[in-house]
C-alpha positions in Angstrom: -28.0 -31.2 -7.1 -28.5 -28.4 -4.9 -25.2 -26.6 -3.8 -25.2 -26.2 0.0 -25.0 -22.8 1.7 -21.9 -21.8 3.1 -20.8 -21.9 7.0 -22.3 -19.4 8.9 -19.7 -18.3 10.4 -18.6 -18.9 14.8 -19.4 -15.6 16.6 -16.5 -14.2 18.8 -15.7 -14.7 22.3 -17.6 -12.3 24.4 -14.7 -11.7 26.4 -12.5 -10.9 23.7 -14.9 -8.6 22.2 -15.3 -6.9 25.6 -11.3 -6.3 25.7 -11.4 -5.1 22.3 -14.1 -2.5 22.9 -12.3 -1.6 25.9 -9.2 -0.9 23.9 -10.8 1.1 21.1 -12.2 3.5 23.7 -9.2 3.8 25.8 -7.7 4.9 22.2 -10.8 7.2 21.3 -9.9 9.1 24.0 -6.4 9.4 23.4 -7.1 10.2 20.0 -9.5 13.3 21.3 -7.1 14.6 23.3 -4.5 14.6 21.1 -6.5 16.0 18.5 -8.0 19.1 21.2 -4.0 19.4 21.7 -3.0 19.8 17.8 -6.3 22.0 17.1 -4.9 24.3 20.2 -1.5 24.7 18.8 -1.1 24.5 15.1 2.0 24.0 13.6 4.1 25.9 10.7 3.9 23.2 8.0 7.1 21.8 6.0 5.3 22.9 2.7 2.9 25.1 1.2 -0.1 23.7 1.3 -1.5 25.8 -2.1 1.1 24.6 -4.2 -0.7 22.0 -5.8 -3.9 23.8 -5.7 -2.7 26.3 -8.0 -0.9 23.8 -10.0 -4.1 21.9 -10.5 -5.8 25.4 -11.1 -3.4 26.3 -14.3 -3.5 23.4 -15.6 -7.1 23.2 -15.6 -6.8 26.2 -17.4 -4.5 24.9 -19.6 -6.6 22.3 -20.9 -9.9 24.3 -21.4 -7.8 27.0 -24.0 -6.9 23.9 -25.8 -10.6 22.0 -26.1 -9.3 19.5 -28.7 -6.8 18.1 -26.3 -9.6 17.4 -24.2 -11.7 15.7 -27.0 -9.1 13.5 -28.3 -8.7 11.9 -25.1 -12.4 11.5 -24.6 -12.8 9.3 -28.2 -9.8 7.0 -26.7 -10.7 6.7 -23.2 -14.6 5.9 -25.1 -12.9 3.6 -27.0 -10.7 1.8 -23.9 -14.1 1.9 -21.8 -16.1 0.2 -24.9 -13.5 -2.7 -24.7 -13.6 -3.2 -21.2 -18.1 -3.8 -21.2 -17.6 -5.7 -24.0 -14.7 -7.9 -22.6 -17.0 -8.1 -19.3 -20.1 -9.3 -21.3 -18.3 -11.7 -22.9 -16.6 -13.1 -19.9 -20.7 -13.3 -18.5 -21.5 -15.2 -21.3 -18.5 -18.0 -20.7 -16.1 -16.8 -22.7 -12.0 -16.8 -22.4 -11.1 -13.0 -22.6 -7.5 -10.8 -22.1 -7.5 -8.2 -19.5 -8.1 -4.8 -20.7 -6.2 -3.6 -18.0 -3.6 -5.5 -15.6 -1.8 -4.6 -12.6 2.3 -3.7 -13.6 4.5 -5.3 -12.3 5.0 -5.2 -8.3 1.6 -4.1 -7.4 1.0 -6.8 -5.0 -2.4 -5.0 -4.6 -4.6 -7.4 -6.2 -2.9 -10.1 -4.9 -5.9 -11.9 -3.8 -7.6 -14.4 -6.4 -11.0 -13.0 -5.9 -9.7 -9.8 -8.2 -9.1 -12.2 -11.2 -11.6 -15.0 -10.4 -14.7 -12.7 -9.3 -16.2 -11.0 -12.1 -17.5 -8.4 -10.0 -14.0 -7.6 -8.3 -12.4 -8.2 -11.3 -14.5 -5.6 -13.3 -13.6 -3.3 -10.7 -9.9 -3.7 -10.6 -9.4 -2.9 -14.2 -12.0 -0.2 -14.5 -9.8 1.1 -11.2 -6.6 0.7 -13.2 -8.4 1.8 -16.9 -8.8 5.1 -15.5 -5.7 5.5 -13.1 -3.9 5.0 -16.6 -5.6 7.4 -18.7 -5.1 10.0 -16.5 -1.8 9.7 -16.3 -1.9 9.5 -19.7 -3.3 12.3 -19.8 -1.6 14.3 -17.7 1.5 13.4 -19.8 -0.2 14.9 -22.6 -1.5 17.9 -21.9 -0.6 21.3 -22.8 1.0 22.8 -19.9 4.7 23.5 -18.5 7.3 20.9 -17.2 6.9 22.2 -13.6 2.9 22.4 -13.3 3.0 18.7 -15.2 4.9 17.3 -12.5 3.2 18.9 -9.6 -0.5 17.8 -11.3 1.1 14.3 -11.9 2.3 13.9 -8.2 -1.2 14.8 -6.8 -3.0 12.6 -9.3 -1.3 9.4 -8.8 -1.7 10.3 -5.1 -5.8 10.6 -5.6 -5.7 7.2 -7.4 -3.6 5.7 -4.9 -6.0 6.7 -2.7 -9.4 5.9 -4.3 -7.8 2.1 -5.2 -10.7 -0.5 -4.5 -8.5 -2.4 -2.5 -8.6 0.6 0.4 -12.2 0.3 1.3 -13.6 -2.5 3.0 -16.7 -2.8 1.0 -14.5 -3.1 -2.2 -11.9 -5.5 -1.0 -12.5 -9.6 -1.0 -10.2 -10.3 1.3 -11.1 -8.0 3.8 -15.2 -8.5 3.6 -14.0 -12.8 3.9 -12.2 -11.3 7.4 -14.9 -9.4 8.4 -17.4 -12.3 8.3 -15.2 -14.8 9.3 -13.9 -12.9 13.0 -17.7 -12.0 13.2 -16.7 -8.1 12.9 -13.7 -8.5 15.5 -11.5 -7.5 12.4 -12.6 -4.3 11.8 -13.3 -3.3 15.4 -9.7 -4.5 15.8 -8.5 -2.2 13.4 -10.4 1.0 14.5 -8.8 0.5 17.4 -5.9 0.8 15.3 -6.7 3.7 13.9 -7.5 5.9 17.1 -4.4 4.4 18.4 -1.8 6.0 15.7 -4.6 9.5 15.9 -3.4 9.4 19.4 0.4 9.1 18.9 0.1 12.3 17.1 2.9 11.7 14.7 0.6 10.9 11.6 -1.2 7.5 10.3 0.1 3.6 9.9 2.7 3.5 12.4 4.8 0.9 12.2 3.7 -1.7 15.0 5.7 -4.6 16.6 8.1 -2.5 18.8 9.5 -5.3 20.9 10.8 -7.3 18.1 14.3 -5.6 17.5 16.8 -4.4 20.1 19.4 -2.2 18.7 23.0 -4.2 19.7 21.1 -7.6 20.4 19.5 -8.6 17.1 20.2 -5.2 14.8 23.3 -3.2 14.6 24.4 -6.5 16.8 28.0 -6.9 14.9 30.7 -6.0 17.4 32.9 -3.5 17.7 33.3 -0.2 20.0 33.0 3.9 19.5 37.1 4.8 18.6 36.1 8.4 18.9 33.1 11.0 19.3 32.6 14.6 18.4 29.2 17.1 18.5 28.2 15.4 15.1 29.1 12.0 15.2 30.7 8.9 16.7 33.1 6.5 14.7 33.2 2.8 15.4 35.5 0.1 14.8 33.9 -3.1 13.9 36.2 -6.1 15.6 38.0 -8.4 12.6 36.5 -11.4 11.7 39.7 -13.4 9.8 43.6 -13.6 10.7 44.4 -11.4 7.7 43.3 -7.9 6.9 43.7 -5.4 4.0 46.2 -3.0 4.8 43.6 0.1 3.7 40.9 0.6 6.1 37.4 0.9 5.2 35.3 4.0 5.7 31.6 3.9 5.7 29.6 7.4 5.3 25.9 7.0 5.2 23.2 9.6 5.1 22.0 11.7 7.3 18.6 10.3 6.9 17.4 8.0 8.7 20.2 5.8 11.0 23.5 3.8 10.1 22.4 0.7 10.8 20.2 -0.3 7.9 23.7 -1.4 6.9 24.1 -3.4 10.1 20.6 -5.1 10.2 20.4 -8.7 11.5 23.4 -10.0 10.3 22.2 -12.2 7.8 21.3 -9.0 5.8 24.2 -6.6 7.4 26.4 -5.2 4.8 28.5 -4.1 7.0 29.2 -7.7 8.8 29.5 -9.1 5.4 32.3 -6.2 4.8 34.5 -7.2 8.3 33.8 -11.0 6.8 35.6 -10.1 3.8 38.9 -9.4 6.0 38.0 -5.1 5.9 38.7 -3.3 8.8 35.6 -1.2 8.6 34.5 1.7 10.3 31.5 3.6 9.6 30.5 6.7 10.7 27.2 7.1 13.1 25.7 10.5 13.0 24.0 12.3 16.0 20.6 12.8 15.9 20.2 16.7 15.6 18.5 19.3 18.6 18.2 22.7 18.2 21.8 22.7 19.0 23.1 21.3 16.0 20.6 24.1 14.3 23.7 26.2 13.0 25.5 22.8 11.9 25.8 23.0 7.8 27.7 21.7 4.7 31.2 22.6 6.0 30.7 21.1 9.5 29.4 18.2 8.0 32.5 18.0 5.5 34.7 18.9 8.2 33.7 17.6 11.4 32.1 14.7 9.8 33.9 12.9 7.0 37.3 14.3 7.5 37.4 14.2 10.9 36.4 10.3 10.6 39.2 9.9 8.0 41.7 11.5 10.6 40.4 9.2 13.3 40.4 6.3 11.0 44.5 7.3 10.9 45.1 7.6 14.0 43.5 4.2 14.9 45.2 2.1 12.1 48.0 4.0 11.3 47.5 3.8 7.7 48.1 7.0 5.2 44.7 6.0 3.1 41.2 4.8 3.0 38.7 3.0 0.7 35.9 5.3 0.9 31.9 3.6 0.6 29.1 6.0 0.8 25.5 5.9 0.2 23.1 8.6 -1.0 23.3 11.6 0.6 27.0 10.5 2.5 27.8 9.9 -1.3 27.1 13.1 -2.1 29.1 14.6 0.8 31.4 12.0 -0.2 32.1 14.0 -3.3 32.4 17.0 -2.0 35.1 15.2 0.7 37.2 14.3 -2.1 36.7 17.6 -4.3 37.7 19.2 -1.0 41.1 16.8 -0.5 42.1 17.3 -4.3 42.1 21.2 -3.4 43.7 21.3 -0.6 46.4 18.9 -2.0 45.5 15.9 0.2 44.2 13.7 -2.3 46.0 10.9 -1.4 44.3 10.2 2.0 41.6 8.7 -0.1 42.7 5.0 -2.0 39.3 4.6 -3.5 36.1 6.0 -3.3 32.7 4.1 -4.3 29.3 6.1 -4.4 26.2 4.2 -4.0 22.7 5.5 -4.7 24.7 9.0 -5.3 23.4 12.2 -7.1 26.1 14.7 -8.2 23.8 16.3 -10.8 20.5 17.5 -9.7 19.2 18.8 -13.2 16.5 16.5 -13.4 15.0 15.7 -10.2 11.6 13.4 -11.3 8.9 13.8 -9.3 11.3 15.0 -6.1 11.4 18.3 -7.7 7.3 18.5 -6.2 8.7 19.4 -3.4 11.6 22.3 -4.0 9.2 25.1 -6.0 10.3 28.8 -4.6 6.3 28.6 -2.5 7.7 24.9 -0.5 10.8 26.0 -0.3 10.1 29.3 1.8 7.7 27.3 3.6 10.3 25.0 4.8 12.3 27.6 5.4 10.1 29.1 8.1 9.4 25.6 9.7 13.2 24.8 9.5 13.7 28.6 11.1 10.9 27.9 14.1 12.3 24.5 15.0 16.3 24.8 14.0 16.2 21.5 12.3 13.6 18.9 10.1 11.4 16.4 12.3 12.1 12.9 11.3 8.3 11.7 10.8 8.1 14.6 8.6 11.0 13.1 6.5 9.1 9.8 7.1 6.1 11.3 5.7 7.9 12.5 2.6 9.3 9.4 1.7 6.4 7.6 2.2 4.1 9.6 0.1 6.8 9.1 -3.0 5.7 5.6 -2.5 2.0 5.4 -1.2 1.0 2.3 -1.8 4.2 0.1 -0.5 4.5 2.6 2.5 0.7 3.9 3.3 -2.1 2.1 1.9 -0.9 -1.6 2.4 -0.2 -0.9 5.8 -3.7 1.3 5.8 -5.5 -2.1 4.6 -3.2 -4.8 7.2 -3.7 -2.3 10.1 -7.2 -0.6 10.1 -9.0 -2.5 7.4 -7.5 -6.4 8.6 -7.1 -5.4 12.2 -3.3 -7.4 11.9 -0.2 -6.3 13.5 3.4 -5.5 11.4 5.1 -8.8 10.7 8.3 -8.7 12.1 10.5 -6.9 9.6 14.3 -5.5 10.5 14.5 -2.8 7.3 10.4 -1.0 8.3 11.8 -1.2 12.1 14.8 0.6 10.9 12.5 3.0 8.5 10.5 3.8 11.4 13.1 4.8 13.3 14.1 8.4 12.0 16.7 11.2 12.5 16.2 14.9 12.3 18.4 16.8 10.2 19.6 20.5 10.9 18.6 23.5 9.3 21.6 25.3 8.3 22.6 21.7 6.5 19.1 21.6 4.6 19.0 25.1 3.9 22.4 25.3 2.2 22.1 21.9 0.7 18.5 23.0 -0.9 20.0 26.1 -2.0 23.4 25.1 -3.5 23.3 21.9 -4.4 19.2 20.9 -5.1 17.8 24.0 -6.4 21.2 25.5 -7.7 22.4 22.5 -8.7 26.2 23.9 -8.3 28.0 21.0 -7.0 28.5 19.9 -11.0 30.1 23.5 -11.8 33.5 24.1 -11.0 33.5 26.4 -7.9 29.8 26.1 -7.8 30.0 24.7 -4.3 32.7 26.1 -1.2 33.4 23.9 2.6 35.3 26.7 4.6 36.1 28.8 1.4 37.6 26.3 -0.6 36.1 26.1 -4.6 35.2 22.5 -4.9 35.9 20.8 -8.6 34.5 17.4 -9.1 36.6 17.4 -12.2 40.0 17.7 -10.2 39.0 13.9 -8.4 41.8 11.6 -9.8 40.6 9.0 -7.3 38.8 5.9 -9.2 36.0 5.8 -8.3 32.5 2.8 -8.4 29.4 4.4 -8.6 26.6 1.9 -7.5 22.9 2.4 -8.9 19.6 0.7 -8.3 17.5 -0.5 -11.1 13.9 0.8 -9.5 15.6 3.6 -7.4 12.6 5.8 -6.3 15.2 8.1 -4.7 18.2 8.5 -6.9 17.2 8.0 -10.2 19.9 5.0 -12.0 19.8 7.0 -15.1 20.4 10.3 -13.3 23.3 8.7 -11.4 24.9 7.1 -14.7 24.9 10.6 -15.8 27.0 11.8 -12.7 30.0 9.9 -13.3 31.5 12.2 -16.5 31.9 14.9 -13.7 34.7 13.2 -12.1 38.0 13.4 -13.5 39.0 10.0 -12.8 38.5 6.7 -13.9 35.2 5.2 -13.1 32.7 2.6 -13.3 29.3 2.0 -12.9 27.7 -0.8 -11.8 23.5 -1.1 -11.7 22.3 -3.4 -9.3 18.8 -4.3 -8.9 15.4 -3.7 -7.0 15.1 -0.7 -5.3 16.6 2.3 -2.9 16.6 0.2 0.0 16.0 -3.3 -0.6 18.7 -3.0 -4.1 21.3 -2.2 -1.4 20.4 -4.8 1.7 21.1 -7.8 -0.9 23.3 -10.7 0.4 25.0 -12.9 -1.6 22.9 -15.7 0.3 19.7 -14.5 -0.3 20.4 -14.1 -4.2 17.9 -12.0 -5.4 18.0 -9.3 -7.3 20.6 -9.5 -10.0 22.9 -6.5 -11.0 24.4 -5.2 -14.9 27.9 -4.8 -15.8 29.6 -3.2 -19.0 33.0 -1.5 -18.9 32.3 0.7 -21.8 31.3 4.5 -20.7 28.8 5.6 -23.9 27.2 8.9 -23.2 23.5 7.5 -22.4 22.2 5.6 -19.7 20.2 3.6 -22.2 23.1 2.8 -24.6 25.2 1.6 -21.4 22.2 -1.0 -20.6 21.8 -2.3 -23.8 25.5 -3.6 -24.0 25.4 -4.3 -20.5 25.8 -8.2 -19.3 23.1 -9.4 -16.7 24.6 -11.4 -13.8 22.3 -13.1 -11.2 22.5 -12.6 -7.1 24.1 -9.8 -5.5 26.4 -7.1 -6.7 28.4 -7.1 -3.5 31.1 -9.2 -4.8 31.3 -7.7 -8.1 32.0 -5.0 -6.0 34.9 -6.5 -3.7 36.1 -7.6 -6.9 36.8 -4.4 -7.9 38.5 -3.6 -5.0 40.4 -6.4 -4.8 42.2 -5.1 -8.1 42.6 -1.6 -6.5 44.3 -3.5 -3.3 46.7 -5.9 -4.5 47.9 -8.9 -2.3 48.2 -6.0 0.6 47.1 -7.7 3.8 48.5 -7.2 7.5 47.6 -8.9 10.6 44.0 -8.2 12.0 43.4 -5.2 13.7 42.1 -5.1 17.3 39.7 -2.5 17.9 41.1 -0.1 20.1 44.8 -1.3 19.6 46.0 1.9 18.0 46.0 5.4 19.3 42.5 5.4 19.7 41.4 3.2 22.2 38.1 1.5 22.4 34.9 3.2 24.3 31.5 2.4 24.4 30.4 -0.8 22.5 28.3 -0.6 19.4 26.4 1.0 18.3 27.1 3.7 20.6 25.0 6.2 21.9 24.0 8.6 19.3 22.2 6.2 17.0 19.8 5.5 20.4 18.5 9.0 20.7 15.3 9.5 19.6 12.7 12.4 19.8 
């Protein structure tokens, strides 16, 4: 029986072909003049653009002084390459055969059937990942320092990440079935697409959908009002949700990077809803998003005028002598210079509790982060830092990003310019999209002191307004929270943090990653988390011993607390029914500027 040839496929409308190619020229031309605009007026760069050049240059180096390196890597990768034809013939011939090389786990890249069903895509895909995997390998291996492995590492798993089959259309299944079945719409659609983010000028694969969130509607939507405002942030009360209330309020410090309310998404995902829920009284702090007034604006003001001032306001609206402090990456880490600060200056007290989530103290051993503080970037970013008086937030986009490429650049490269689709509708990329500039005074001195120096672990290594600071001298128990597949704050790196403080503590490792491994309601229960009250001196020991619990670690958490708090309850506290009375509603103000 003779099979039957496929459909040939509907051809377009003409009209909507017409209002495509309308579009895509209307955003050629932007694209050219925002181009003739950027060639007219170049701009000092974050980074030194050489730094991996010579990198790559010593290395190369490296390797050729040492040939046998070289050679040993050839007879395996020969060997690897052998299996794979072999494994490929065979599967020609009708045979069942094993993968020489599979996707790990959470590359959703070759998703599609066509890579495992297709021998042709399929041979692809593994000679794609058979190669990404010896160079790695590779790299891992060779000869050279710690530094210059690092920096080659970074900018080879970039290249592969960029020469993946899945980025080009004439590689990719799903994106040749697209193309024949819209009749070439797709990729018109997504050139458009392309020339549209050129003409932006703020870099490639923007984040689209726009009009899908409104910031106090459907994110950052749970109520409450600003209960005071300085030059560097506003403080709001969220309004209670239960009759009853612990008598400590809550105080929520995130980082500077990036805006509050990833913590305040749509409230099936806000942490902090689910926090006012539990009967808190929560306040969390909202920074202002820096101009080249806030340029001179560094560690002590943020210590200072940040989370101090928030814990005196916090007093003054509630009355109450102390605080359970909750803090998130970078707040963690002023966090724990807060409380070093407090212990100094005698007023430890203030703070009942502190718990550090996603939190580095110790900087020794950065992963691939430390790409991006060698003496060459860092002057660079001094100069840019000097020329603008604080960090651009796409720039800080950027850098995230490109730590992870293929979740952050090339999937949306493929949706957006190889697909032709639009964003789904998604509350945490909205909120990722949506940056905040940091000063320079606050990046220069935290680069210097406490990335590069790596002082904030040394007692006196670190100063706010002249005091010493000595994590050791922090009685105050505190939680520190990791994430299992942090890309940001390594959980291994942040286990190692907690023999710095002086108090008791205890870790808890939640799962997934940066982001997603904090957003994780109880109702969505995903995820899973470890626990082990024992304190052994590696990471690795800890997880061993460790119990695996399912769902979120949030309660785990507010048990924890619970112990710290007692049976202490009051009546619920009205925002604005202390000495500080209520202002504008939230979010406020400052988390809506944007430049």
């Amino acid at each position: 029986m003779t099979a039957s040839p496929p459909p040939v496929p509907s051809l377009p409308d003409p009209t909507v072909v017409a209002e495509t190619l309308t579009t895509l020229m209307q955003n050629a031309a932007a694209a050219v003049r925002t181009t003739m605009v950027q060639a007219a007026t170049p701009q000092t760069l974050p980074y030194d653009p050489t730094t991996l050049a010579k990198a790559m240059i010593d290395f190369n180096a490296s390797v050729m002084m040492r040939p046998a390196t070289l050679f040993e890597a050839q007879a395996k990768n020969w060997n690897d390459w052998t299996a794979l034809w072999r494994t490929m013939g065979e599967r020609a011939m009708g045979q069942e055969t094993a993968p020489v090389a599979a996707p790990a786990r959470g590359d959703r890249r070759f998703s599609d059937p066509a890579w495992s069903e297709e021998p042709v895509y399929d041979y692809l895909k593994q000679a794609y990942l058979l190669a990404a995997r010896q160079l790695q390998a590779f790299v891992a291996a060779a000869p050279v320092d710690e530094e210059t492995r690092a920096q080659v590492d970074f900018a080879s798993r970039q290249m592969m990440n960029a020469l993946a089959p899945t980025n080009f259309a004439q590689t990719n299944p799903q994106v040749a079935r697209r193309m024949v079945e819209s009749g070439g719409l797709s990729l018109m659609t997504g050139v458009s697409n392309l020339l549209e983010d050129i003409g932006k000028g703020q870099g490639l694969v923007s984040r689209r959908a726009p009009n899908d969130f409104e910031l106090g509607v459907n994110v950052a939507a749970t109520p409450g009002a600003v209960v005071f405002r300085n030059d560097l942030m506003e403080l709001i009360q969220y309004a209670p949700a239960t009759d009853k209330v612990y008598r400590r309020p809550l105080l929520f410090v995130p980082p500077l990077v990036n805006k509050y309310y990833l913590f305040d998404l749509t409230p099936k995902a806000s942490y902090l809803k689910w926090l006012v829920d539990q009967g808190h009284t929560v306040f969390v702090i909202s920074w202002a998003n820096p101009d080249e007034s806030h340029a001179d604006n560094g560690l002590d003001a943020y210590v200072k005028d940040g989370v101090i001032a928030a814990l005196d306001a916090v007093q003054k609206a509630t009355g109450e002598p102390d605080v359970d402090l909750v803090s998130y990456c970078l707040g963690g880490t002023l966090s724990a210079m807060t409380l070093a600060y407090l212990a100094a200056t005698d007023s430890a007290d203030r703070v009942a509790s502190a718990t550090l989530i996603a939190t580095l103290v110790d900087f020794g051993d950065m992963g691939e982060w430390s790409v991006f503080t060698g003496e060459a970037d860092m002057r660079a970013f001094d100069r840019y830092l000097d020329e603008r008086g604080y960090v651009e937030a796409h720039d800080l986009t950027r850098l995230f990003s490109t730590v992870r490429a293929n979740d952050l650049i090339w999937s949306s490269v493929v949706n957006h310019y190889l697909l032709g689709d639009e964003a789904r509708a998604s509350d945490l990329l909205w909120w990722f999209d949506d940056g905040s500039r940091i000063p320079a005074r606050m990046l220069k001195e935290y680069g210097a002191q406490v990335l590069r120096g790596n002082r904030l672990r040394e007692k006196g290594g670190v100063s706010i307004d002249g005091v010493r600071l000595d994590l050791g001298a922090i009685r105050t128990p505190v939680m520190i929270v990791a994430l299992k597949d942090d890309h940001v704050a390594a959980w291994k790196n942040t286990y190692a943090g907690r023999r710095f403080f002086g108090g008791p503590t205890r870790f808890l490792l939640g799962g997934s990653g940066h982001n997603a491994g904090m957003i994780n309601p109880p109702a969505a229960n995903k995820h899973g988390y470890w626990v082990n009250d024992a304190a052994p001196d590696e990471a690795d020991a800890w997880l061993a011993d460790a119990e695996q619990k399912a769902g979120s670690w949030w309660p785990e958490w507010q048990g924890w607390l619970d112990a710290a708090a007692a049976d202490e309850k009051v009546k619920a506290r009205k925002v604005g029914s202390g000495k500080l009375k209520a202002g504008e509603a939230a979010p406020g103000s400052y988390v809506r500027v944007r430049h």
